[in-house]
Jmol script that loads the backbone (N, CA, C; Angstrom):
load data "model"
ATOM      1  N   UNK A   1     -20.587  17.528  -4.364  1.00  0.00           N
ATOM      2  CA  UNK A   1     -19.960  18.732  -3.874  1.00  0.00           C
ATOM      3  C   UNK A   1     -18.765  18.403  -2.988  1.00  0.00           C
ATOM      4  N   UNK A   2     -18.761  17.026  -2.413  1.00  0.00           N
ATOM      5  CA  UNK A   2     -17.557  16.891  -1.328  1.00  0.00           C
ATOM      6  C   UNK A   2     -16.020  16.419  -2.618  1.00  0.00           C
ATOM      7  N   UNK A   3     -15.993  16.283  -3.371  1.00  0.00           N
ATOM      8  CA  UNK A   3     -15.444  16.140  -4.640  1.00  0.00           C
ATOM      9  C   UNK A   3     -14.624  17.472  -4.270  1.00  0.00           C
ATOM     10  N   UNK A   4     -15.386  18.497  -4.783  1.00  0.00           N
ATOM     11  CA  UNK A   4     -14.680  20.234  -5.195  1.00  0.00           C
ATOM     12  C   UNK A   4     -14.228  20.302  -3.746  1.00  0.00           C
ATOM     13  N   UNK A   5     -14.714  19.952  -2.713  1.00  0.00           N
ATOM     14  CA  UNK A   5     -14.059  20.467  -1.642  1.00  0.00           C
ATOM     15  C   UNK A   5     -12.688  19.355  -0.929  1.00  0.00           C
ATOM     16  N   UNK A   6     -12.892  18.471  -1.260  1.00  0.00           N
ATOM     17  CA  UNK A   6     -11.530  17.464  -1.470  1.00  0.00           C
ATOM     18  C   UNK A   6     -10.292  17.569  -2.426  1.00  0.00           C
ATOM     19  N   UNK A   7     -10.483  18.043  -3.407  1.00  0.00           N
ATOM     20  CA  UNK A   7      -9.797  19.185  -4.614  1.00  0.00           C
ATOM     21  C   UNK A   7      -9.444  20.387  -3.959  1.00  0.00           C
ATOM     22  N   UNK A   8     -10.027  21.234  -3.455  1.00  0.00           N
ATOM     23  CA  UNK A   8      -9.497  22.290  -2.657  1.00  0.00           C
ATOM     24  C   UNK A   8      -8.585  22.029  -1.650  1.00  0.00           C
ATOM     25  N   UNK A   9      -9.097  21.491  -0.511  1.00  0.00           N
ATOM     26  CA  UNK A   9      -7.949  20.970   0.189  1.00  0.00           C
ATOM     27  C   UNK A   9      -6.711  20.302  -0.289  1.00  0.00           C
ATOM     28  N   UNK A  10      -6.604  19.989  -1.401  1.00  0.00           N
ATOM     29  CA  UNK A  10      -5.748  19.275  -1.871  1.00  0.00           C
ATOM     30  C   UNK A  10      -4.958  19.826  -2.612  1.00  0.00           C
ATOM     31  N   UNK A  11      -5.901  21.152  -3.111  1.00  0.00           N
ATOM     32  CA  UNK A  11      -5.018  22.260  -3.765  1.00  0.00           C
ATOM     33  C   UNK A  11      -4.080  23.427  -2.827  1.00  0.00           C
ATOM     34  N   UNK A  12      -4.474  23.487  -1.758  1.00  0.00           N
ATOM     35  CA  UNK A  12      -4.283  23.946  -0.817  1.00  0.00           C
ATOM     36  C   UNK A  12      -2.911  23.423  -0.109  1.00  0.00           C
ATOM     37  N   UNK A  13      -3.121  22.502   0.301  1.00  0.00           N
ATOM     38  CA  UNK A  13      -2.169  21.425   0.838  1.00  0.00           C
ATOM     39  C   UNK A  13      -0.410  21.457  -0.377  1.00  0.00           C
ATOM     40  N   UNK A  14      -1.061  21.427  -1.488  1.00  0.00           N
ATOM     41  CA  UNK A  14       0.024  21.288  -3.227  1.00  0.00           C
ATOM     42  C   UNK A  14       0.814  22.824  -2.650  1.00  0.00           C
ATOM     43  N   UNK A  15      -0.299  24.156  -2.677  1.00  0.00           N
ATOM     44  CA  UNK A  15       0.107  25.415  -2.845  1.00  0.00           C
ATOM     45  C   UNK A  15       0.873  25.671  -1.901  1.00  0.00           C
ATOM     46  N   UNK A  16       0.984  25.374  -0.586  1.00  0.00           N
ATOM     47  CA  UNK A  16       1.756  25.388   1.057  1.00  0.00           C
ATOM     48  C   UNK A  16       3.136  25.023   0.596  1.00  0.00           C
ATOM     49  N   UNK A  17       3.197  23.322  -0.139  1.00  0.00           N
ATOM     50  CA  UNK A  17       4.129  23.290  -0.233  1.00  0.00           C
ATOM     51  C   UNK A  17       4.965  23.809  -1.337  1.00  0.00           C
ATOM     52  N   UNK A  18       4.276  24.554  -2.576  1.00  0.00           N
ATOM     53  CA  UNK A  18       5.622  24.364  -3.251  1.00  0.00           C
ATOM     54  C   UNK A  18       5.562  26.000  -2.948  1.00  0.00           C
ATOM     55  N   UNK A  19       4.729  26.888  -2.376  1.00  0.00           N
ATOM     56  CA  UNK A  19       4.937  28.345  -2.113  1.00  0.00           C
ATOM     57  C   UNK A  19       5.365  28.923  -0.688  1.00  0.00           C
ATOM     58  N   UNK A  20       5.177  28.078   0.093  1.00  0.00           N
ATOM     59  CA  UNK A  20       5.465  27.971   1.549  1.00  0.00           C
ATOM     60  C   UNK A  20       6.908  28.471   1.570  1.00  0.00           C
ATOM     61  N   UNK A  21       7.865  27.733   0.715  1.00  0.00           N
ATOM     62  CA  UNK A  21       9.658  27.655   1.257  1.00  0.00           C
ATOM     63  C   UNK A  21       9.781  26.701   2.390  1.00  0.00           C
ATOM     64  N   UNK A  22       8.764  25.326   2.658  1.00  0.00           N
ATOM     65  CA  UNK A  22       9.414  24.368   3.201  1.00  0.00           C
ATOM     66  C   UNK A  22      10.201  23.742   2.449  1.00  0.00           C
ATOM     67  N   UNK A  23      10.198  23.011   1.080  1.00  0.00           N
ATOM     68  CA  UNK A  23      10.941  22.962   0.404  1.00  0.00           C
ATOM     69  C   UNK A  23      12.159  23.589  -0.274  1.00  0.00           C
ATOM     70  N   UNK A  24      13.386  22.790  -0.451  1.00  0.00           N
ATOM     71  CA  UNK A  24      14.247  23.740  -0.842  1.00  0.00           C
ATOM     72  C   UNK A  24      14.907  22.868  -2.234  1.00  0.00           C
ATOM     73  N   UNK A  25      14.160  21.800  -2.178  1.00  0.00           N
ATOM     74  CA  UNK A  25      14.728  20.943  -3.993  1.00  0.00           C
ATOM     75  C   UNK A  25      13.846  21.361  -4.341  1.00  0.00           C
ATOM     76  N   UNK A  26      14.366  21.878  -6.223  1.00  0.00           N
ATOM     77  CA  UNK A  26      13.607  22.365  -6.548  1.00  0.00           C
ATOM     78  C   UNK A  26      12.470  21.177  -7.571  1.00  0.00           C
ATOM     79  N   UNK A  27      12.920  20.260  -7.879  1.00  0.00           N
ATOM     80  CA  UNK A  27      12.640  19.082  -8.319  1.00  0.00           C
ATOM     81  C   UNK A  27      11.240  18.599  -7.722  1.00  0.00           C
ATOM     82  N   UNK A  28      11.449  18.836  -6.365  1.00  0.00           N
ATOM     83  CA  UNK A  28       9.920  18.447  -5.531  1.00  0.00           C
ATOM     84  C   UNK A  28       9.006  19.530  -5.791  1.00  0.00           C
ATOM     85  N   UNK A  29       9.185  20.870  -5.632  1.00  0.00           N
ATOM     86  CA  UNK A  29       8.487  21.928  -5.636  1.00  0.00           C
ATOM     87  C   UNK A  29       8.010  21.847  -7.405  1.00  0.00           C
ATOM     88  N   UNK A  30       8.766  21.268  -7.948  1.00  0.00           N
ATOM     89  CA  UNK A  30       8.228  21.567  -9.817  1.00  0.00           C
ATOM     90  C   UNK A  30       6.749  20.085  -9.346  1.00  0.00           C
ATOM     91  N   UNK A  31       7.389  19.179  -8.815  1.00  0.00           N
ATOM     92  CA  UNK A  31       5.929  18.223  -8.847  1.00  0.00           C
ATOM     93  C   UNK A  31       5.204  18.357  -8.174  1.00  0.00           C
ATOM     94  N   UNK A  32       5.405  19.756  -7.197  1.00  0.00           N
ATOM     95  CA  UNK A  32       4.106  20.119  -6.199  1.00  0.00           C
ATOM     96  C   UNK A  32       3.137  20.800  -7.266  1.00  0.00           C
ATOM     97  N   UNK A  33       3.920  21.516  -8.133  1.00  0.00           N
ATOM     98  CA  UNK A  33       3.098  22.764  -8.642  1.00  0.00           C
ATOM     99  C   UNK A  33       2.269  21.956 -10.160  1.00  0.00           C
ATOM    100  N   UNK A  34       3.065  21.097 -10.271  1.00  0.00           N
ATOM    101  CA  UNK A  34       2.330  20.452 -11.359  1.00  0.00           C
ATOM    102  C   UNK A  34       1.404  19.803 -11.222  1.00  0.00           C
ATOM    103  N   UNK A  35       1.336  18.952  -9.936  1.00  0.00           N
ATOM    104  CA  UNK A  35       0.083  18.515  -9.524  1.00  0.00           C
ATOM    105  C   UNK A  35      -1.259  19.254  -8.770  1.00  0.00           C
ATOM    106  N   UNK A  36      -0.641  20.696  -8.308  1.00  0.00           N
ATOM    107  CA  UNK A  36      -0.902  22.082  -8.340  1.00  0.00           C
ATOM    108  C   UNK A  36      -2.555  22.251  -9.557  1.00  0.00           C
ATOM    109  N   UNK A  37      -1.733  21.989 -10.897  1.00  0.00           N
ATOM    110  CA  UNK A  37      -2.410  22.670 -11.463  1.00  0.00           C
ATOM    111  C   UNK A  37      -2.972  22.091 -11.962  1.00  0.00           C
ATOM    112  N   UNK A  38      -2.561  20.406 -11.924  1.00  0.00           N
ATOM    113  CA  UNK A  38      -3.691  19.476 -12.631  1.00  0.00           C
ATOM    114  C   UNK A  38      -5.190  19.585 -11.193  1.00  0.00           C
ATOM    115  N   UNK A  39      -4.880  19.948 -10.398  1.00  0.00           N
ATOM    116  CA  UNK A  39      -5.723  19.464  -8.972  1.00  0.00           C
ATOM    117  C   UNK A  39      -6.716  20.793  -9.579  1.00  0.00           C
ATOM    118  N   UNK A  40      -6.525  21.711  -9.764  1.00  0.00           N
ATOM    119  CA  UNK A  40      -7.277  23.232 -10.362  1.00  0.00           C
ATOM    120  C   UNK A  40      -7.989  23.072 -11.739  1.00  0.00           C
ATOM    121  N   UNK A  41      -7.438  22.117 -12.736  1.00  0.00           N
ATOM    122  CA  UNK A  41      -7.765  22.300 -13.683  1.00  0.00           C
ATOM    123  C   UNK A  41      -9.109  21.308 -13.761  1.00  0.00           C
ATOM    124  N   UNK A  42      -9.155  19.816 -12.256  1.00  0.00           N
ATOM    125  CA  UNK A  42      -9.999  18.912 -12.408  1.00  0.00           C
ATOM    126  C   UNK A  42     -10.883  19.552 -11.563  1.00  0.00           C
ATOM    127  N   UNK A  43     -10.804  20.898 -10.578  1.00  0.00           N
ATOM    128  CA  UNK A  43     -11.676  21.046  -9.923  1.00  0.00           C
ATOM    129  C   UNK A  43     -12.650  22.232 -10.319  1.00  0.00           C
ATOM    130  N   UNK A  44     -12.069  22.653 -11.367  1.00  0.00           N
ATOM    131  CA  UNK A  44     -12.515  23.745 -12.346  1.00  0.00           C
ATOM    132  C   UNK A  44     -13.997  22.764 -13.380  1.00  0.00           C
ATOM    133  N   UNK A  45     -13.435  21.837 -13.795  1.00  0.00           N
ATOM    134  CA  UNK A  45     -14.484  21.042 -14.278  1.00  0.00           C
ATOM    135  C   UNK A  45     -15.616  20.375 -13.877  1.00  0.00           C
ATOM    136  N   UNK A  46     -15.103  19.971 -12.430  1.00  0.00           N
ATOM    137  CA  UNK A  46     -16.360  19.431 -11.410  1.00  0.00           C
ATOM    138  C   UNK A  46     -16.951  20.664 -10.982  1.00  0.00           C
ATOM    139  N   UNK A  47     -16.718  21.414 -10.885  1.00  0.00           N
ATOM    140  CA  UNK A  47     -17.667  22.863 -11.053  1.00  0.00           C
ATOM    141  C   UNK A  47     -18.651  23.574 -12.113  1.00  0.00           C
ATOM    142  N   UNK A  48     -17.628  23.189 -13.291  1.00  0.00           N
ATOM    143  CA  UNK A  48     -18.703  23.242 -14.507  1.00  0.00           C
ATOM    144  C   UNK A  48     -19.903  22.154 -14.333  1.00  0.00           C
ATOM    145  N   UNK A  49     -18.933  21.056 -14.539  1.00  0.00           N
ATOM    146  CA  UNK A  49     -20.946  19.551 -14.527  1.00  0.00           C
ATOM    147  C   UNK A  49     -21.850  20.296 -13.698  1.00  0.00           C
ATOM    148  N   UNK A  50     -20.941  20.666 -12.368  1.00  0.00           N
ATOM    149  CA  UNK A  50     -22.327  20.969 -10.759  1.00  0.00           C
ATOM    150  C   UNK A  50     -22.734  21.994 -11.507  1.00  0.00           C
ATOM    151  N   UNK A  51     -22.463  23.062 -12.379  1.00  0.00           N
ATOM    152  CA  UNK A  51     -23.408  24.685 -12.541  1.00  0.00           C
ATOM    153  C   UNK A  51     -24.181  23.958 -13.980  1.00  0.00           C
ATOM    154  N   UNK A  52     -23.841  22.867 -14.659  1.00  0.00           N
ATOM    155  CA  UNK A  52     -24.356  22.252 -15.718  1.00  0.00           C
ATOM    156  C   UNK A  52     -25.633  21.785 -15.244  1.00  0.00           C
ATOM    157  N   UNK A  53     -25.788  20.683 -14.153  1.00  0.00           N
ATOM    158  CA  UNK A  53     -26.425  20.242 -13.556  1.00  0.00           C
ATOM    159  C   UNK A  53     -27.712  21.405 -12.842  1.00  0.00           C
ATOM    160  N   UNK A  54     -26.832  22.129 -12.175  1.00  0.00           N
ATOM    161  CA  UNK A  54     -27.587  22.716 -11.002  1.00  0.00           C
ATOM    162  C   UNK A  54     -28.638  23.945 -12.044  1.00  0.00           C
ATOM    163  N   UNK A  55     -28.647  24.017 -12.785  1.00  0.00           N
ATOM    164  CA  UNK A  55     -29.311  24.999 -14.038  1.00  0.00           C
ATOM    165  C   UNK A  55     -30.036  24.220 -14.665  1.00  0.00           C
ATOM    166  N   UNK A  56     -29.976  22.924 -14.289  1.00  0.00           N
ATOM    167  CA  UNK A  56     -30.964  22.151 -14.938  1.00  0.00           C
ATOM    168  C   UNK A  56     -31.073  21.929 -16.493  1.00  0.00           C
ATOM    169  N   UNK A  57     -29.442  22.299 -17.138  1.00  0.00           N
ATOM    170  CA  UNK A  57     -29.081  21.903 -18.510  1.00  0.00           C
ATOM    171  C   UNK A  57     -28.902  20.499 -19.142  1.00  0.00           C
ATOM    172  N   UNK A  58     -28.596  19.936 -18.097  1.00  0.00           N
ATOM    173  CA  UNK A  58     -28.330  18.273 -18.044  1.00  0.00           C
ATOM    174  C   UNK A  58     -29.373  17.702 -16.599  1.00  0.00           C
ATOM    175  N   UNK A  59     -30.231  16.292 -17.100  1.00  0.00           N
ATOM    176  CA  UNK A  59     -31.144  15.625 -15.763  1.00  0.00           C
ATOM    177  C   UNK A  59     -30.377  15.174 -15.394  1.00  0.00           C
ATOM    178  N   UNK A  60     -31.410  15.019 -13.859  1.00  0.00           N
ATOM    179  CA  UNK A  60     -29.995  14.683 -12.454  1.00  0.00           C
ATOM    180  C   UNK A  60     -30.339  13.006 -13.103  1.00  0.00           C
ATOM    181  N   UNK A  61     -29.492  12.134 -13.009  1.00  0.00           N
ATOM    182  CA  UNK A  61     -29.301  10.933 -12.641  1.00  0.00           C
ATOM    183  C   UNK A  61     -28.916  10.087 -13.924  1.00  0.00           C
ATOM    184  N   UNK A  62     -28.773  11.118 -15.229  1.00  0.00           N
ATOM    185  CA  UNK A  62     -28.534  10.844 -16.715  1.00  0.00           C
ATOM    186  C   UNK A  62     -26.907  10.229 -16.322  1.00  0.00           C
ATOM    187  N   UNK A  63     -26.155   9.337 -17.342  1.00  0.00           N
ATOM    188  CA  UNK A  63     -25.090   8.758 -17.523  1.00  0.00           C
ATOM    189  C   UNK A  63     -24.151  10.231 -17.199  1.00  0.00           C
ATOM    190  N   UNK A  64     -23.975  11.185 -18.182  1.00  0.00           N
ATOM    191  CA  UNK A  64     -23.163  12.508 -17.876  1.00  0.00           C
ATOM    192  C   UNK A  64     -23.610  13.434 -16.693  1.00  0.00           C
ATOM    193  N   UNK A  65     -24.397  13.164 -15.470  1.00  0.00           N
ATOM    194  CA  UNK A  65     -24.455  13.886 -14.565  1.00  0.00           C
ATOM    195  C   UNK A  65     -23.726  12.808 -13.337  1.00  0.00           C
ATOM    196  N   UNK A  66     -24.140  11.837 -13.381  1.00  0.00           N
ATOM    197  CA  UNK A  66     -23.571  10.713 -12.130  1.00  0.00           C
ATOM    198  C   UNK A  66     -21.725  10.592 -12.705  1.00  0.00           C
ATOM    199  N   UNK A  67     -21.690  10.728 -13.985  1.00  0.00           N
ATOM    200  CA  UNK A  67     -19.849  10.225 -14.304  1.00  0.00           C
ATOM    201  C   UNK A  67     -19.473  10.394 -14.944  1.00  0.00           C
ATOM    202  N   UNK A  68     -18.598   9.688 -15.999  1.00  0.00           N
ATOM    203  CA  UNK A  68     -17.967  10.329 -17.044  1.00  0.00           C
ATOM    204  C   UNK A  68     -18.949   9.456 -18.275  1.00  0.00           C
ATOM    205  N   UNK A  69     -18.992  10.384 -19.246  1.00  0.00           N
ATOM    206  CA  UNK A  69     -19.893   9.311 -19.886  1.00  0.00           C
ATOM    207  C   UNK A  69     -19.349   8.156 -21.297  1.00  0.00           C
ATOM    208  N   UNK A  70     -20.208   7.016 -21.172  1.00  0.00           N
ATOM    209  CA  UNK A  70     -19.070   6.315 -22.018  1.00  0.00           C
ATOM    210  C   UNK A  70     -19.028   6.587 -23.432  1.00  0.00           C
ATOM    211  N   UNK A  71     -17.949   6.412 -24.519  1.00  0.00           N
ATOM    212  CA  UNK A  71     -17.681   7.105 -25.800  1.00  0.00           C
ATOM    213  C   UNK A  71     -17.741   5.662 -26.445  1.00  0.00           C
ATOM    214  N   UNK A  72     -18.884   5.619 -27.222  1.00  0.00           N
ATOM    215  CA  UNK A  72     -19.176   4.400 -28.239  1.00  0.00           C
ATOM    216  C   UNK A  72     -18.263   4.556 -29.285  1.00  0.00           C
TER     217      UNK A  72
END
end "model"
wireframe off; spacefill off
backbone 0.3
color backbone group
């Protein structure tokens, strides 16, 4: 769970700057927002495993609940 909430802050931190208007290149603000949305799109997924997990669809401590799992 400290994962999604390290992602948040981090999404948070991305959103300040490129929506804030501290920035005024727009060059920086395009790689705030892009990393913006990759930071949303990975924390969107560590949310899925945890409601995967937490429903007890997948066992806790299986290869795909601890990480990514490996592709033979």
């Amino acid at each position: 769970m400290e994962i999604v909430l390290i992602g948040y802050f981090l999404n948070n931190v991305c959103q300040i700057f490129s929506l804030g208007g501290f920035l005024t290149n727009v060059e920086i603000v395009q790689w705030f927002s892009a990393i913006q949305i990759g930071l949303i799109t990975a924390t969107i997924w560590v949310l899925m495993l945890n409601a995967l997990i937490g429903f007890q669809w997948l066992d806790d401590g299986t290869l795909v609940s601890v990480g990514v799992p490996l592709l033979d």
